[in-house]
VEXDREN-2710 file (C-alpha; in Angstrom, 1 decimal):
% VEXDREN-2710
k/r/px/py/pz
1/UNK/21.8/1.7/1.0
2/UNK/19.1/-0.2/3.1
3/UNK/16.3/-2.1/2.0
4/UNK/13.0/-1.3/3.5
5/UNK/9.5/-3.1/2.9
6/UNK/6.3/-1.4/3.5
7/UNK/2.6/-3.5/3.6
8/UNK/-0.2/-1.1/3.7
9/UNK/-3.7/-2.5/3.8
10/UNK/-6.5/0.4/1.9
11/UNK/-10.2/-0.8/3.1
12/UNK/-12.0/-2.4/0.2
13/UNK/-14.9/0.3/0.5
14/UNK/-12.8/3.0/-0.5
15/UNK/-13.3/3.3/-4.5
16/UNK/-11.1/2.0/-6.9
17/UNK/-10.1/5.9/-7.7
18/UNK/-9.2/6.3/-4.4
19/UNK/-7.2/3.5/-4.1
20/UNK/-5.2/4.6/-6.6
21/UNK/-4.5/8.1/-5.2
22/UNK/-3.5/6.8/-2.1
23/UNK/-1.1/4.5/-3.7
24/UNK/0.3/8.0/-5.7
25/UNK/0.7/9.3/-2.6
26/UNK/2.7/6.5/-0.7
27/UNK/5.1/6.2/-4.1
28/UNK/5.6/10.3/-4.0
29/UNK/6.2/10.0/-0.1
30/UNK/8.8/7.6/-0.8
31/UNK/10.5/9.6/-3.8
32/UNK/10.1/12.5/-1.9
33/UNK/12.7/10.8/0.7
34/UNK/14.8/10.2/-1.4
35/UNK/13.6/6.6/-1.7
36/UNK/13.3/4.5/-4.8
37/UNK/11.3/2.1/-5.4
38/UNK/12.1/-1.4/-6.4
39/UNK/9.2/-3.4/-6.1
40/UNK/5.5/-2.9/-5.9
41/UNK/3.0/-5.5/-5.5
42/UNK/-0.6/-5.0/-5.3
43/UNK/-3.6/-7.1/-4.5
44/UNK/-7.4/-7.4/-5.1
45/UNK/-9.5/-7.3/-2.5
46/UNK/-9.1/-9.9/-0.1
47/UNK/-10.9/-11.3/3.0
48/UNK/-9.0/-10.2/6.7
49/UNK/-8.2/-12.9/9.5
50/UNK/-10.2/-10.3/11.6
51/UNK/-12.0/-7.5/11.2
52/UNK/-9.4/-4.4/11.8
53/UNK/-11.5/-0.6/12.4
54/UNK/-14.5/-2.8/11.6
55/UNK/-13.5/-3.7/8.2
56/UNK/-13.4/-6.9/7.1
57/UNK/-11.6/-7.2/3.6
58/UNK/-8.9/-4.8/2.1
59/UNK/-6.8/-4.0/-0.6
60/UNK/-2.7/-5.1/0.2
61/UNK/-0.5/-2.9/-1.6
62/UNK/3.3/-4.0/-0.8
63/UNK/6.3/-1.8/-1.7
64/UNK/10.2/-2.6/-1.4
65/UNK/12.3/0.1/-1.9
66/UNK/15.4/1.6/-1.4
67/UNK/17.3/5.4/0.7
END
């Protein structure tokens, strides 16, 4: 089995509802793959390097799993 890593950043003007959801959905996209998850990191909101779509601070949400 291979390990995989996937960073993901959520802009920080989505609510903190939505935030969630789309981290449901990433985890279920995983399972659904047959994936299992082995590590899941997330982050509060935190200032970019550079703006990316014209936003300037995000959520990182980090998962390591496994297929």
């Amino acid at each position: 089995m291979k390990t995989y890593e996937l960073t993901y950043i959520i802009p920080s003007s989505v609510t903190t509802e939505d935030t969630a959801t789309v981290m449901r959905e990433v985890d279920s996209f995983i399972q659904s793959k047959e994936g299992v998850i082995l590590k899941s990191e997330n982050t509060a909101a935190q200032t970019l390097a550079y703006p990316i779509k014209k936003n300037s601070s995000g959520y990182f949400c980090r998962r390591t799993y496994v297929v």
